[in-house]
PDB file of the backbone (N, CA, C, O) and the ligand in Angstrom, with CONECT records:
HET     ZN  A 101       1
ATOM      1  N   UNK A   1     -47.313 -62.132  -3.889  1.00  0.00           N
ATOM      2  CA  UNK A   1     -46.791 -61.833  -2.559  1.00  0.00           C
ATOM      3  C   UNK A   1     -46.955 -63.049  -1.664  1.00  0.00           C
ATOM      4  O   UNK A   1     -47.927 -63.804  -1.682  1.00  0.00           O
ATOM      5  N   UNK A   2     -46.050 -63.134  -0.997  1.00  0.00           N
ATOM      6  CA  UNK A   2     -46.279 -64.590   0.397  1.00  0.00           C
ATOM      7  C   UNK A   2     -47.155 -63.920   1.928  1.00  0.00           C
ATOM      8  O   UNK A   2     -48.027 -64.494   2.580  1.00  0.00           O
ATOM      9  N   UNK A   3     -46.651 -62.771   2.128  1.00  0.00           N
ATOM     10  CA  UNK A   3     -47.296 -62.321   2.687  1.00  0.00           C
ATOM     11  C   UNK A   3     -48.049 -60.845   2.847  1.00  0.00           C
ATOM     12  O   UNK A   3     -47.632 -59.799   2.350  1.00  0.00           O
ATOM     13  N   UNK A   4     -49.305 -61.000   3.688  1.00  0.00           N
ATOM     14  CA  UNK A   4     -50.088 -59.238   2.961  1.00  0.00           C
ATOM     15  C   UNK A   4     -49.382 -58.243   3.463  1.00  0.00           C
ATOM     16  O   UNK A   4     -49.099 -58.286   4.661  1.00  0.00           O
ATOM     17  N   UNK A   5     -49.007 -57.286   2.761  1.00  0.00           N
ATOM     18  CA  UNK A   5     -48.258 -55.945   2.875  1.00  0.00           C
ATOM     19  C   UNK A   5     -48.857 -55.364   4.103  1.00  0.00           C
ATOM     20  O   UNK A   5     -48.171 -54.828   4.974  1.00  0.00           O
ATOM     21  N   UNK A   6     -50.397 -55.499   4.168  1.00  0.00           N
ATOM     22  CA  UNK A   6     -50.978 -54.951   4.799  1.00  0.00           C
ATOM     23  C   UNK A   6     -51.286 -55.252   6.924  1.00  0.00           C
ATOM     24  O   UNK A   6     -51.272 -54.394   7.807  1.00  0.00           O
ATOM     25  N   UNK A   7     -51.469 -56.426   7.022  1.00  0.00           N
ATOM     26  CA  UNK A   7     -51.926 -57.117   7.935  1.00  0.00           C
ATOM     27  C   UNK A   7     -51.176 -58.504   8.373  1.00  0.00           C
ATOM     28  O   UNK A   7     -51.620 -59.321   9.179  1.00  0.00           O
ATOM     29  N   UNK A   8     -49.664 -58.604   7.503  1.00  0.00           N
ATOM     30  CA  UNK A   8     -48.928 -59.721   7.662  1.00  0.00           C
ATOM     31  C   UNK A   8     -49.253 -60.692   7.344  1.00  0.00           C
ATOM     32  O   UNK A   8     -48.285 -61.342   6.948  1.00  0.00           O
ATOM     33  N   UNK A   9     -50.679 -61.523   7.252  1.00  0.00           N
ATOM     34  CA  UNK A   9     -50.860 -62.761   6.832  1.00  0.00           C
ATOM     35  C   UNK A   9     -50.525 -63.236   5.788  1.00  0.00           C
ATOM     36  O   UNK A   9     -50.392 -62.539   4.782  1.00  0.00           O
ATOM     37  N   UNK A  10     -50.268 -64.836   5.811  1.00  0.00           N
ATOM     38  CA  UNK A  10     -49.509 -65.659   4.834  1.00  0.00           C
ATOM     39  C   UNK A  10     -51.173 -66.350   4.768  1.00  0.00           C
ATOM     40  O   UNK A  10     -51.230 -67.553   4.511  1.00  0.00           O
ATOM     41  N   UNK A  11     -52.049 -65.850   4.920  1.00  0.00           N
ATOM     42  CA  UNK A  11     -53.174 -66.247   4.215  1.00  0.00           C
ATOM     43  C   UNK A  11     -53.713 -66.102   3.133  1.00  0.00           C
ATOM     44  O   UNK A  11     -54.923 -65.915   3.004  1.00  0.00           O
ATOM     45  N   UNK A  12     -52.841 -66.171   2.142  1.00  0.00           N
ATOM     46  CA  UNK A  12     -53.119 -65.396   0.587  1.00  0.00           C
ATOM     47  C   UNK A  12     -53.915 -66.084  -0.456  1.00  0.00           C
ATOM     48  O   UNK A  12     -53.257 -67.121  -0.544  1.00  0.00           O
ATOM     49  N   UNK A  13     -54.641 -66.181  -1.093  1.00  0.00           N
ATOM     50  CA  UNK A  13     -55.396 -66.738  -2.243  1.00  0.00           C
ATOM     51  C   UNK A  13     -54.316 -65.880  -3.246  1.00  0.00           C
ATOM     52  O   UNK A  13     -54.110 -64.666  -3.241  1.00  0.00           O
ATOM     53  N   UNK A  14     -53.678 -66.957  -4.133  1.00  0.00           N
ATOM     54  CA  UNK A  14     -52.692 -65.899  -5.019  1.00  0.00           C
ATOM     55  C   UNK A  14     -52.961 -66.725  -6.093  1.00  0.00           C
ATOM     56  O   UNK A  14     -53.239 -67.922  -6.018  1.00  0.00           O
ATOM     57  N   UNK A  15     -52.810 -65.591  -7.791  1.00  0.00           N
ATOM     58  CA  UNK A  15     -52.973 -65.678  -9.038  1.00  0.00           C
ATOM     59  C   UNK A  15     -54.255 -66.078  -9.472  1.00  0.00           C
ATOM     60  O   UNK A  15     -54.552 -66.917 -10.322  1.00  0.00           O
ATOM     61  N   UNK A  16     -55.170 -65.161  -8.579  1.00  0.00           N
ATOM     62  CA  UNK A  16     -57.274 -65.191  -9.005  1.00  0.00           C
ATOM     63  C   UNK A  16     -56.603 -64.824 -10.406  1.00  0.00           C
ATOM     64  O   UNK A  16     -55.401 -64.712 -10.648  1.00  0.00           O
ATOM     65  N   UNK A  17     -57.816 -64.648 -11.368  1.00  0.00           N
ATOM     66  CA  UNK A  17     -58.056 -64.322 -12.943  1.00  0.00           C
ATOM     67  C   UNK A  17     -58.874 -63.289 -12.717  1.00  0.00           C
ATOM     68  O   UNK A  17     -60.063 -63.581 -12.589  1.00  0.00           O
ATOM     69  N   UNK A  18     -58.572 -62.162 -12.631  1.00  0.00           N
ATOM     70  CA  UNK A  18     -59.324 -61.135 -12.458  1.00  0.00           C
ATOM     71  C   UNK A  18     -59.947 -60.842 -13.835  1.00  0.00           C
ATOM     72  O   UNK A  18     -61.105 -60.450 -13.694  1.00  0.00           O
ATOM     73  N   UNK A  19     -59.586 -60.901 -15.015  1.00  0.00           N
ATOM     74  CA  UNK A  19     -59.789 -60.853 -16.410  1.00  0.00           C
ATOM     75  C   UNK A  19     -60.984 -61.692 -17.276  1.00  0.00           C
ATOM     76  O   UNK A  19     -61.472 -61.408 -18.370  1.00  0.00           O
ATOM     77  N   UNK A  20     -61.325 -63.040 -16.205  1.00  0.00           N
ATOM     78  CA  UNK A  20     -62.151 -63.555 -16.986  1.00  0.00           C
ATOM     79  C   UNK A  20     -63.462 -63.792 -15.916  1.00  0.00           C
ATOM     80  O   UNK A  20     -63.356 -63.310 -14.788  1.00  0.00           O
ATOM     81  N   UNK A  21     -64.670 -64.523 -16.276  1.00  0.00           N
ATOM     82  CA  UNK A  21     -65.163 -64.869 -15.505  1.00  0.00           C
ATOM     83  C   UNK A  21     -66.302 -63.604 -16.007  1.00  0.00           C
ATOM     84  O   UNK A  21     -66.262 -63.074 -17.117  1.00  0.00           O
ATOM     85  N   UNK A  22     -67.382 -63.243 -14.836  1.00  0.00           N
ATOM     86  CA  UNK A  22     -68.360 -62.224 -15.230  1.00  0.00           C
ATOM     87  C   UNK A  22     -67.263 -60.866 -14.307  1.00  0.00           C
ATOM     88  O   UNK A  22     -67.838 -60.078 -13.557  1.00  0.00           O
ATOM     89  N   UNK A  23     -66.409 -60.819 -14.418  1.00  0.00           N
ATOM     90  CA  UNK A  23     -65.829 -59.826 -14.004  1.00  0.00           C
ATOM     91  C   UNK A  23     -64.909 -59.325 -15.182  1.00  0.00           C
ATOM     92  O   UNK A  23     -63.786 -59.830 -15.222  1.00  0.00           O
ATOM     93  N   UNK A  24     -65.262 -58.335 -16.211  1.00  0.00           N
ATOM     94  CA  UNK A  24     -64.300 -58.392 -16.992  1.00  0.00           C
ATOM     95  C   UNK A  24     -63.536 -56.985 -17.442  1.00  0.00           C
ATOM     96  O   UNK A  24     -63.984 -55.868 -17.696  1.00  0.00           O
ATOM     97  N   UNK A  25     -62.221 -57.512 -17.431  1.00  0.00           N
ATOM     98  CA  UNK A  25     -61.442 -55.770 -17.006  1.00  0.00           C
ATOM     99  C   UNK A  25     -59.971 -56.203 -17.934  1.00  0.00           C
ATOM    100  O   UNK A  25     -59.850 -57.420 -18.076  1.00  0.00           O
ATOM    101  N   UNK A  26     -59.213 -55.618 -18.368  1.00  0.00           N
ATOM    102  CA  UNK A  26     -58.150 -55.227 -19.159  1.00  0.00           C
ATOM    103  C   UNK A  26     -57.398 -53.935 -19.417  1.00  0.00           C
ATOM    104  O   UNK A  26     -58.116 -52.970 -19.675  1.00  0.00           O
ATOM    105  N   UNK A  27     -56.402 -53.781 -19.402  1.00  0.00           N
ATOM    106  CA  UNK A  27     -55.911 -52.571 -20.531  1.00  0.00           C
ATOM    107  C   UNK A  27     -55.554 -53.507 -21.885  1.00  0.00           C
ATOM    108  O   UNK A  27     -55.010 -54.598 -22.053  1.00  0.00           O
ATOM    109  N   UNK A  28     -56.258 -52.315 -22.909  1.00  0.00           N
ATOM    110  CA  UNK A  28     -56.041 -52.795 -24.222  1.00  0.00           C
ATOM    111  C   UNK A  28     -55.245 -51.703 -24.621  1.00  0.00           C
ATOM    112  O   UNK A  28     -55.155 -50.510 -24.332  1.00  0.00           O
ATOM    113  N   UNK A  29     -54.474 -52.829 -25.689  1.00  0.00           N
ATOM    114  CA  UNK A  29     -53.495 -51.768 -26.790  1.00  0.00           C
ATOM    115  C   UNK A  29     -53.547 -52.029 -27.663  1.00  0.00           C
ATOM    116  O   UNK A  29     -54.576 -52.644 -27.944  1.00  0.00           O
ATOM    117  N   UNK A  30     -52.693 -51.838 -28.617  1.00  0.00           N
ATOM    118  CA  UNK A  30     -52.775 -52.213 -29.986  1.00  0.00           C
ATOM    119  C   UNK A  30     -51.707 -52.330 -30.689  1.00  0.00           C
ATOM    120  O   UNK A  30     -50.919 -51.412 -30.910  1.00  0.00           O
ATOM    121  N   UNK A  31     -51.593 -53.684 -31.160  1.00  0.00           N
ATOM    122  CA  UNK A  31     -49.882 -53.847 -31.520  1.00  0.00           C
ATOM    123  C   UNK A  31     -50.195 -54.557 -32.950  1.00  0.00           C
ATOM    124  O   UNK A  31     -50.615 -55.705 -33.091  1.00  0.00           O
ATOM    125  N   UNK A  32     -49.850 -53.472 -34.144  1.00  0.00           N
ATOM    126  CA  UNK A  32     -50.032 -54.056 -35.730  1.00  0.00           C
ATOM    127  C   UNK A  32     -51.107 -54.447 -35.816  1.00  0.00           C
ATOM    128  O   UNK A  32     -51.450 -55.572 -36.180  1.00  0.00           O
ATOM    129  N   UNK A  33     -52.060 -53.190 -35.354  1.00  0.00           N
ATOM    130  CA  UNK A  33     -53.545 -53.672 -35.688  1.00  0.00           C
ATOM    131  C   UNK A  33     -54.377 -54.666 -35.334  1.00  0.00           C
ATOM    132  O   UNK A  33     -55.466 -55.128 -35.675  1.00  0.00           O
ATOM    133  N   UNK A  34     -53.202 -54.925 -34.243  1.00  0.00           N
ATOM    134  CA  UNK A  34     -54.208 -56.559 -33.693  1.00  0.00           C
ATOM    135  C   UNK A  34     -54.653 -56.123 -32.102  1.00  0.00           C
ATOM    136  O   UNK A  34     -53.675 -55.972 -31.370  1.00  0.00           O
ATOM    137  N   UNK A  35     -55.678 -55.948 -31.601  1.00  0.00           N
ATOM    138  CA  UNK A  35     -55.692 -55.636 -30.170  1.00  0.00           C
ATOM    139  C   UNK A  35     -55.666 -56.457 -29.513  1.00  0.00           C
ATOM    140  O   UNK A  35     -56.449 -57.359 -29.811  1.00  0.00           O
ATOM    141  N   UNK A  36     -55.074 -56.604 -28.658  1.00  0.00           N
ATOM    142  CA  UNK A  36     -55.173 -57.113 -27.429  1.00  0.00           C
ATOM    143  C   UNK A  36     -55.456 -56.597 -25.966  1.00  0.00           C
ATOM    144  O   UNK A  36     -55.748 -55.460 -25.597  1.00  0.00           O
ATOM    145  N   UNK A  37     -55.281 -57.802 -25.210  1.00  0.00           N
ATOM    146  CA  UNK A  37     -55.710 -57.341 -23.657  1.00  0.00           C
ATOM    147  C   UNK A  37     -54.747 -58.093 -22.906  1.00  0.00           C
ATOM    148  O   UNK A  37     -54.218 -59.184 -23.116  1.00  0.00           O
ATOM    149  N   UNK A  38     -54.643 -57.254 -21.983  1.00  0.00           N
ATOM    150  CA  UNK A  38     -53.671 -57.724 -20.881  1.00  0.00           C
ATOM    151  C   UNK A  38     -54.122 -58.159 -19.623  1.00  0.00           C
ATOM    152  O   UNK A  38     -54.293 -57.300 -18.759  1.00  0.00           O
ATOM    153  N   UNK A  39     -54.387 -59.561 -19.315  1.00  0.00           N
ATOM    154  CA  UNK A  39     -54.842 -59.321 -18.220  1.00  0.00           C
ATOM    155  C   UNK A  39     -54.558 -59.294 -16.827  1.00  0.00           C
ATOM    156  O   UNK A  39     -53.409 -59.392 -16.397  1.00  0.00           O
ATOM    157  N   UNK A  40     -55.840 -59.128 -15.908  1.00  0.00           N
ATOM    158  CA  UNK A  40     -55.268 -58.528 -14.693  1.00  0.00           C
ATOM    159  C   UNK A  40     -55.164 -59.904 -13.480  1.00  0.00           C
ATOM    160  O   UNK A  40     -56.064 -60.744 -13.486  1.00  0.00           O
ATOM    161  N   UNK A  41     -54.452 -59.973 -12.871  1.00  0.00           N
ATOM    162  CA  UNK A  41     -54.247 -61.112 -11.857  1.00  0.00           C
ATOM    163  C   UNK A  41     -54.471 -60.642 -10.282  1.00  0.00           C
ATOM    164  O   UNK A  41     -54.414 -59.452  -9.974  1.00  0.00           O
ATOM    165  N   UNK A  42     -54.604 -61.177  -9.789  1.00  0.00           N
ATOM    166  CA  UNK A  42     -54.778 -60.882  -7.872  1.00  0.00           C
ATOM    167  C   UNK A  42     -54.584 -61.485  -6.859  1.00  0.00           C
ATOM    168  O   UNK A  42     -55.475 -62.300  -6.619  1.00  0.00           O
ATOM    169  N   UNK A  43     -53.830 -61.444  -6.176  1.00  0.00           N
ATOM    170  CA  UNK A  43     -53.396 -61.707  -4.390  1.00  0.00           C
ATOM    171  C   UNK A  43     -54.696 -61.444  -3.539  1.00  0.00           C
ATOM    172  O   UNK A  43     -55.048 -60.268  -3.446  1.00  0.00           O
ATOM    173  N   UNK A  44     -55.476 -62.448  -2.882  1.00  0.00           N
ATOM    174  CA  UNK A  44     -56.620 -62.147  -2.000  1.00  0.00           C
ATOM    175  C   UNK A  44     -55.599 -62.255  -0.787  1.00  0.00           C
ATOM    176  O   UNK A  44     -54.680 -63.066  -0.903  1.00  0.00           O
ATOM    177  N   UNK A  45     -55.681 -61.618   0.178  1.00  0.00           N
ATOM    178  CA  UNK A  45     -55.675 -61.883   1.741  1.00  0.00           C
ATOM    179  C   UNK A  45     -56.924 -62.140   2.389  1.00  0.00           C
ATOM    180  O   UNK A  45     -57.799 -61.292   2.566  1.00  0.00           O
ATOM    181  N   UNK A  46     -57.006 -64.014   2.933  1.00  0.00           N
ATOM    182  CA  UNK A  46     -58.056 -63.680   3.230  1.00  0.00           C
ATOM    183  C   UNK A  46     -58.459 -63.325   4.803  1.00  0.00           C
ATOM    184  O   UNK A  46     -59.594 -63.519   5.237  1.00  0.00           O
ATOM    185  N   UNK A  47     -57.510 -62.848   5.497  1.00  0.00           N
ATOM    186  CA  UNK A  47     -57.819 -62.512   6.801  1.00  0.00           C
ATOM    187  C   UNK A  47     -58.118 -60.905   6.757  1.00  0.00           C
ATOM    188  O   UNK A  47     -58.978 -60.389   7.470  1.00  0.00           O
ATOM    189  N   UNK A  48     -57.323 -60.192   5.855  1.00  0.00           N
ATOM    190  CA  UNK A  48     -58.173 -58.496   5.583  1.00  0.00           C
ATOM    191  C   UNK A  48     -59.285 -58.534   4.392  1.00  0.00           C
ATOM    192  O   UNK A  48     -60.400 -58.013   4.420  1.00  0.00           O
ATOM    193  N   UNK A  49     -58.829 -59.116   3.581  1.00  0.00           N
ATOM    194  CA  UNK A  49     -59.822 -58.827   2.235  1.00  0.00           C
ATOM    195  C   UNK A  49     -58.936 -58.016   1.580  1.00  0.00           C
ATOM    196  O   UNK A  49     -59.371 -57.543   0.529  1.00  0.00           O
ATOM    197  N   UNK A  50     -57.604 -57.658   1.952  1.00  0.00           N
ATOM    198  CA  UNK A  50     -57.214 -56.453   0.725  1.00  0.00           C
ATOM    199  C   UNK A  50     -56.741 -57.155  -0.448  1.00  0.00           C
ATOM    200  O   UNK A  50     -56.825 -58.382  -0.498  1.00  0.00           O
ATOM    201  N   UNK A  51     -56.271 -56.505  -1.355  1.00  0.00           N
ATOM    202  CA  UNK A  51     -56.240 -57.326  -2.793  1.00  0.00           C
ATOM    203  C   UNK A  51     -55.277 -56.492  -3.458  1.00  0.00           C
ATOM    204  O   UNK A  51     -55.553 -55.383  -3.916  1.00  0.00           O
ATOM    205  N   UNK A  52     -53.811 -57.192  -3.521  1.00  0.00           N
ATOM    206  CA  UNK A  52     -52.853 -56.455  -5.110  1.00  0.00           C
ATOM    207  C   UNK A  52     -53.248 -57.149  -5.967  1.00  0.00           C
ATOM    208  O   UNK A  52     -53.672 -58.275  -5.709  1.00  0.00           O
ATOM    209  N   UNK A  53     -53.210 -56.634  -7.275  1.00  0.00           N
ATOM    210  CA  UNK A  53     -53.675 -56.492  -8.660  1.00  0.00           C
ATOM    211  C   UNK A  53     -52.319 -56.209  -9.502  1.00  0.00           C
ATOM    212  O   UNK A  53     -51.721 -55.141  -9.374  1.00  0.00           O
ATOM    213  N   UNK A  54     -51.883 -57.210 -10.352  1.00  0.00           N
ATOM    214  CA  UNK A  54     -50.754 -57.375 -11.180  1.00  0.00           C
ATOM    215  C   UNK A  54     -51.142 -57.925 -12.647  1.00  0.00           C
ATOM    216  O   UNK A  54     -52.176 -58.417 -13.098  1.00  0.00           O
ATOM    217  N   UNK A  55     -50.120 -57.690 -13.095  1.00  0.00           N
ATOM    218  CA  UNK A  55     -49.737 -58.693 -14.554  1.00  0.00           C
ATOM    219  C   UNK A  55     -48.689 -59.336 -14.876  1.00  0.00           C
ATOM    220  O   UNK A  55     -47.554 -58.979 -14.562  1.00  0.00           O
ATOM    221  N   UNK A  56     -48.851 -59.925 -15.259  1.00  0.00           N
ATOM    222  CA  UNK A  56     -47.541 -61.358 -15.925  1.00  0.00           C
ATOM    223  C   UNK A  56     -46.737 -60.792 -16.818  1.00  0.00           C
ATOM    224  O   UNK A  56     -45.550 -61.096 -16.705  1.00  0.00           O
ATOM    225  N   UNK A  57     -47.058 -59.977 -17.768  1.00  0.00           N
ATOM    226  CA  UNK A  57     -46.098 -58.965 -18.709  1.00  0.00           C
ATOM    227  C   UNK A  57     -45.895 -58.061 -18.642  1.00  0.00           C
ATOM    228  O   UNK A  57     -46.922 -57.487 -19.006  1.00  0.00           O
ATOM    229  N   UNK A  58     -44.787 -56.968 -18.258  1.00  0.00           N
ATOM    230  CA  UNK A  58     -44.835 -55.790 -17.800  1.00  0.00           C
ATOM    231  C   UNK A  58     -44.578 -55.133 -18.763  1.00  0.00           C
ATOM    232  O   UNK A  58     -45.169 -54.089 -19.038  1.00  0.00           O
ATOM    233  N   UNK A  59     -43.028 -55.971 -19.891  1.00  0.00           N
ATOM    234  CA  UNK A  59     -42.630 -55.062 -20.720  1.00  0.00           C
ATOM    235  C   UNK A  59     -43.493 -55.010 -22.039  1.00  0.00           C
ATOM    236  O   UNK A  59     -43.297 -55.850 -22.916  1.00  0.00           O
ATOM    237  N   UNK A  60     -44.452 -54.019 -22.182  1.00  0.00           N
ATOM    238  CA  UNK A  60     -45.302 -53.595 -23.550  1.00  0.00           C
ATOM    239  C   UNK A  60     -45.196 -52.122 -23.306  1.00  0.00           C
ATOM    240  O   UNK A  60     -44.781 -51.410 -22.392  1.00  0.00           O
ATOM    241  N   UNK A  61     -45.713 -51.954 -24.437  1.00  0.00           N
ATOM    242  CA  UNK A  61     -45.751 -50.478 -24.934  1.00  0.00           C
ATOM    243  C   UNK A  61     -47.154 -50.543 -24.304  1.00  0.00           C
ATOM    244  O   UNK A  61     -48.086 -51.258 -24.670  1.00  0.00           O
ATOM    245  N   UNK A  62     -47.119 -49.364 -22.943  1.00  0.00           N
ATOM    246  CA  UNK A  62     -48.439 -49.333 -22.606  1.00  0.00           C
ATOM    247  C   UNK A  62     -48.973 -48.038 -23.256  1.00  0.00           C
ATOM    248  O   UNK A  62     -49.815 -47.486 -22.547  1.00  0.00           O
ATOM    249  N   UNK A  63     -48.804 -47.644 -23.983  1.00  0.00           N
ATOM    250  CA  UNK A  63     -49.405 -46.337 -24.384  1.00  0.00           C
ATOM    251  C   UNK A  63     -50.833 -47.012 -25.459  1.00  0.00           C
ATOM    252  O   UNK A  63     -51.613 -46.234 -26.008  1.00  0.00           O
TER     253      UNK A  63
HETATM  254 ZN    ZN A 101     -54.193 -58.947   5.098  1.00  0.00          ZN2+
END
């Protein structure tokens, strides 16, 4: 996002790694026995603090 949905600012910290680091979060699936993880990305605003949470690949079989 360019700017926060929330509070208008174009003060954004955009594409954190929400996935790695000591913070660690995913949806896993499983495609031919191989699992994987998808990970999660984030938009900081830093004049609210609110935070969208995305991914880079949408089209998988999320089941
Ligand atoms: Zn904001």
């Amino acid at each position: 996002m360019d700017k926060c949905i929330y509070c208008g600012s174009n003060n954004i910290e955009k594409g954190i790694s929400v996935g790695s680091g000591n913070f660690k979060t995913g949806l896993r699936h499983v495609n031919f026995l191989v699992p994987q993880v998808e990970w999660f990305y984030a938009d900081l605003c830093k004049d609210c603090g609110s935070v969208r949470i995305y991914v880079k690949e949408t089209n998988r079989n999320w089941d």
